[in-house]
C-alpha positions as CSV (number, residue, x, y, z in Angstrom):
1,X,-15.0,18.3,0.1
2,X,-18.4,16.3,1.2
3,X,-18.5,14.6,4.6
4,X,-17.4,11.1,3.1
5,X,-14.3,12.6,1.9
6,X,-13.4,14.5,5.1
7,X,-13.7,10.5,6.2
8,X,-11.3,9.3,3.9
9,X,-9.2,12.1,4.7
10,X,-9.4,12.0,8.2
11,X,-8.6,8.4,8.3
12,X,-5.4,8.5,5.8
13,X,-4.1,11.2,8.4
14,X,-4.4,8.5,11.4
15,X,-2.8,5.8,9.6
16,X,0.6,8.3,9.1
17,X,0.0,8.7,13.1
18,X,-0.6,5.1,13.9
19,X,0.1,2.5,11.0
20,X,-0.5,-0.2,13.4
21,X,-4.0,0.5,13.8
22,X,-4.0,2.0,10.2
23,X,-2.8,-2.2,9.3
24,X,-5.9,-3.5,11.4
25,X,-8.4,-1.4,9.6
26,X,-6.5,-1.8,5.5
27,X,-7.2,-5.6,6.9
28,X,-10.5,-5.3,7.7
29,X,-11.2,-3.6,4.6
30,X,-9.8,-6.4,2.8
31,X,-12.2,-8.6,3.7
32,X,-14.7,-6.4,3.4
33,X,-14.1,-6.1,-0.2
34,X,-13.1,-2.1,-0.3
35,X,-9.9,-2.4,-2.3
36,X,-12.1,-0.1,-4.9
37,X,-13.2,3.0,-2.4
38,X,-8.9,3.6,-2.0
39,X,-8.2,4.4,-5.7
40,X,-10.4,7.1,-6.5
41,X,-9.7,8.0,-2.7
42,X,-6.2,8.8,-3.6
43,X,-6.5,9.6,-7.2
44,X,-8.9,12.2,-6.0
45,X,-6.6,14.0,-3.2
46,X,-4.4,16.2,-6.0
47,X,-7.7,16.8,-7.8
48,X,-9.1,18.6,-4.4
49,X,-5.4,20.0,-3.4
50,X,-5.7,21.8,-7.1
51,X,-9.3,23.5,-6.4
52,X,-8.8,24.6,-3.3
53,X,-5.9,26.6,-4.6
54,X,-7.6,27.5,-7.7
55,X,-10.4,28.9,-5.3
56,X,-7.5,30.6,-3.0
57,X,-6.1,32.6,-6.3
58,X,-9.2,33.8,-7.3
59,X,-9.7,35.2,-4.0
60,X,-6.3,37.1,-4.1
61,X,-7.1,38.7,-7.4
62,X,-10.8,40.1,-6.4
63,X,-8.6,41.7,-3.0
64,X,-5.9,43.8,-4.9
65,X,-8.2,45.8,-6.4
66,X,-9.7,47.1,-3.2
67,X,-8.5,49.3,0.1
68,X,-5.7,48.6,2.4
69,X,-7.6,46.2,4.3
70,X,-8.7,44.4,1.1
71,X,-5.1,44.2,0.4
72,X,-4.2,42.7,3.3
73,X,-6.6,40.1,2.9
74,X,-5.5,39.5,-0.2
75,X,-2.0,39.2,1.0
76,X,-3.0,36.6,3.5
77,X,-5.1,34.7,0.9
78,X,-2.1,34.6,-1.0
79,X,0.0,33.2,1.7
80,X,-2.4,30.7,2.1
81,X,-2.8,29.6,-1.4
82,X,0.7,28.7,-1.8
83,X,1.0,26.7,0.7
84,X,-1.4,24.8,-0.8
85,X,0.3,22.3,-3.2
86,X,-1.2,19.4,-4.6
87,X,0.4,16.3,-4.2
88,X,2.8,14.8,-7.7
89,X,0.8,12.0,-9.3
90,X,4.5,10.7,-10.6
91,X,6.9,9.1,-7.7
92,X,9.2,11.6,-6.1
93,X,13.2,10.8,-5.6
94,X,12.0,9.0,-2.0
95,X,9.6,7.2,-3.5
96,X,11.1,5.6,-5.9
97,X,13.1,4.0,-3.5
98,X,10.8,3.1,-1.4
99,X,9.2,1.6,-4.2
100,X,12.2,-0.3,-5.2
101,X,12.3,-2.2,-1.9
102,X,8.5,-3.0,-2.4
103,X,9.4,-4.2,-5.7
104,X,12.4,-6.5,-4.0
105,X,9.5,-8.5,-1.3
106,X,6.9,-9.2,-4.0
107,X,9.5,-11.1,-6.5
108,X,10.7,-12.3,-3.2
109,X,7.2,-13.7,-2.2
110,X,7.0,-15.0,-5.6
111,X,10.3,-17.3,-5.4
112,X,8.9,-18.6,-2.0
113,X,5.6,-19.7,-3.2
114,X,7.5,-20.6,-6.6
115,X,9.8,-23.5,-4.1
116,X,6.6,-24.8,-2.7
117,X,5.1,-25.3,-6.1
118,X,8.2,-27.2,-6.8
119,X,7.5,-28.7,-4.8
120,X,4.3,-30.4,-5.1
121,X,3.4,-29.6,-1.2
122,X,-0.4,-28.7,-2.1
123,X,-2.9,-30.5,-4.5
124,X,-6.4,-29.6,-6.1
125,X,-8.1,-26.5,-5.5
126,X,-5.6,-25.4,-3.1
127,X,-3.1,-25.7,-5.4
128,X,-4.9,-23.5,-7.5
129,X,-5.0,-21.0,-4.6
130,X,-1.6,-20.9,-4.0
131,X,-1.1,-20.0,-7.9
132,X,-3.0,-17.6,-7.9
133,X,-1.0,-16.1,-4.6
134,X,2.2,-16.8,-6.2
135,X,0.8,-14.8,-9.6
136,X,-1.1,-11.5,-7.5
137,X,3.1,-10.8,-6.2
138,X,4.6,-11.4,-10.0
139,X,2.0,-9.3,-11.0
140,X,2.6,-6.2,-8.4
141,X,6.3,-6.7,-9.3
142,X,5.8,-5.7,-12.8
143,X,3.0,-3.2,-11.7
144,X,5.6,-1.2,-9.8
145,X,8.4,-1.7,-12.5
146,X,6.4,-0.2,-15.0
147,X,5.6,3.0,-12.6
148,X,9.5,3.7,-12.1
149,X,10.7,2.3,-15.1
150,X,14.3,1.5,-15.2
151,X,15.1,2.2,-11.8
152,X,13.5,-1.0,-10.8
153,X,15.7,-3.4,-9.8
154,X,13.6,-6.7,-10.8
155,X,15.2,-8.5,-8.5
156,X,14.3,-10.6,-5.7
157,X,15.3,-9.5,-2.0
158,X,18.0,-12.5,-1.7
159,X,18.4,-12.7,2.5
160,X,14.8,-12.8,3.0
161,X,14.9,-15.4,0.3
162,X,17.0,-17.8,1.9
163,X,16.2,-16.6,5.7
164,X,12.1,-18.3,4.6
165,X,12.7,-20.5,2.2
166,X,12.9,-23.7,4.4
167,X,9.6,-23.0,5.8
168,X,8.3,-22.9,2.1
169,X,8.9,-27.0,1.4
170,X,7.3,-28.4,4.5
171,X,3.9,-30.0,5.0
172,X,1.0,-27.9,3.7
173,X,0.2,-26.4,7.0
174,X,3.2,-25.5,8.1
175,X,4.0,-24.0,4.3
176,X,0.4,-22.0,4.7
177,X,1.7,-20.6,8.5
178,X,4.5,-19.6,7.1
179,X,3.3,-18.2,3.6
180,X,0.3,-16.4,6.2
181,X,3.3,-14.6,8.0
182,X,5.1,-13.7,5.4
183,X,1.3,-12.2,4.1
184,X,0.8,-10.0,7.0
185,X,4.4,-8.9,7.7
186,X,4.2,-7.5,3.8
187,X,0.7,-5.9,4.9
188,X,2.1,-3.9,7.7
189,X,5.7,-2.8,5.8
190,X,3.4,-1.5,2.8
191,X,0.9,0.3,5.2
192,X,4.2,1.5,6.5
193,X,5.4,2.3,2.9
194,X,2.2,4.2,2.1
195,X,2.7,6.3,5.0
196,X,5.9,7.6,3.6
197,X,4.8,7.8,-0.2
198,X,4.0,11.6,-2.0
199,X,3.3,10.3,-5.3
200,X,-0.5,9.8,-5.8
201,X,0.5,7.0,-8.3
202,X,2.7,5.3,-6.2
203,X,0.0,5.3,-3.3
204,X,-2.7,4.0,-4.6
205,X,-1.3,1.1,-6.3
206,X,0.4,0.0,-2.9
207,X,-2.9,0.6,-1.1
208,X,-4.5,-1.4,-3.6
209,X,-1.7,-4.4,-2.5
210,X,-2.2,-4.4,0.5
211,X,-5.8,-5.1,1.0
212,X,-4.7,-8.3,-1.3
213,X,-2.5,-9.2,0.7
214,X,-4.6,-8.9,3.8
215,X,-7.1,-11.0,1.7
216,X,-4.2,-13.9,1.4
217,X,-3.5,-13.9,4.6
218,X,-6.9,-14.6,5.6
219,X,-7.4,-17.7,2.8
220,X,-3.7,-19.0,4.0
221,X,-5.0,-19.0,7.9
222,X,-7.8,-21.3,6.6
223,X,-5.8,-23.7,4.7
224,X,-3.2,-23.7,7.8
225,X,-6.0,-25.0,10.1
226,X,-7.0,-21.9,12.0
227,X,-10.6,-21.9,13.0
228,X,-12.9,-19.1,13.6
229,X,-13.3,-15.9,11.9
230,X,-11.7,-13.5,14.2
231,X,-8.8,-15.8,13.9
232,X,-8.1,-15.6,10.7
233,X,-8.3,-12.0,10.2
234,X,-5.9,-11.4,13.1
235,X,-2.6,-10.4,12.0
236,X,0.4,-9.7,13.9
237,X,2.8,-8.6,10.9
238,X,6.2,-6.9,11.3
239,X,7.1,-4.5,9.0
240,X,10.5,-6.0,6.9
241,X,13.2,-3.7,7.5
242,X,14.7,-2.4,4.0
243,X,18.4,-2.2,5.6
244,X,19.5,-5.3,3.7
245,X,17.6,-4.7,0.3
């Protein structure tokens, strides 16, 4: 492992610690334009996991050939390189349901951008915009039904739905403030989600989400009015509980 991945590494294990600070820094990396640097990031985890065990094994078989004390040392070699396991690429049991709730919010966040293009609230290139929103949580719907397959509920979270979907047929500022909340409280329950996730698979492509959604949220606090930079990269998200899903 070179010093960039001992980075990485270093700063997936904080964001398990701390996913509050781990939301700030997916948000900055948004607009930064990293969404890129976390795929092979996480793809790349079960590929180390697998050497270094690989590397561990072949140390236990040069040590039984030896004295006592190379048997030892094989012995503890050996204890070491089983507890070395590299990480499923495929979701586990838990993740699948967590992946299922994730599933429920982004055909949720559809069907709330879906009543504001119903109606008509924005116009011309904004319109566009809002599309384009609308069509990025579609799209991560199906994404995460094809990874679980028929498990997937494909089904809207219908509380949340009716709890926001007021806010989604007023005036085009107040339908971008609420469409930027919704943004960031999805950024900080998937940083919250990845935290919890063992499937490499599964990871990644919510990793990948959320720095879109962080992106979103950025363009929504523009067309809501909010001025300065700083501003409109702030997010105070809430992580949606899955109790109700």
């Amino acid at each position: 492992m070179d010093n960039n991945e001992a980075a990485q590494l270093g700063a997936a294990e904080q964001r398990a610690d701390d996913h509050t600070v781990a939301s700030r820094r997916l948000l900055v990396a948004g607009a930064a334009g990293a969404a890129a640097s976390l795929l092979p990031f996480l793809g790349g985890r079960a590929s180390a996991a697998s050497a270094s065990a690989s590397t561990d094994s072949t140390t236990d078989s040069s040590a039984t050939g030896g004295s006592t004390a190379g048997s030892t040392a094989g012995s503890t070699a050996d204890t070491a390189a089983t507890t070395t396991t590299a990480p499923p690429k495929r979701p586990t049991d838990d993740d699948i349901s967590l992946l299922t709730f994730a599933q429920t919010l982004e055909l949720t966040a559809r069907d709330l951008y879906d009543v504001a293009l119903d109606n008509s609230v924005f116009s011309g290139p904004t319109l566009e915009a809002i599309k384009t929103i609308s069509e990025s949580h579609e799209a991560y719907a199906q994404a995460i039904s094809g990874l679980i397959g028929r498990d997937a509920p494909n089904a809207p979270k219908t509380d949340l739905f009716d709890e926001l979907s007021e806010s989604f047929s007023g005036s085009a500022a107040d339908v971008a403030a609420a469409a930027r909340t919704l943004e960031n409280n999805l950024v900080a329950t998937h940083v919250d989600i990845v935290g919890q996730l063992v499937g490499v698979d599964g990871s990644a492509l919510v990793a990948a989400m959320v720095v879109i959604e962080a992106r979103q949220a950025t363009v929504l606090a523009h067309i809501a009015g909010v001025d300065g930079l700083d501003e409109q990269l702030a997010t105070d998200g809430e992580a949606i509980p899955s109790s109700a899903a």
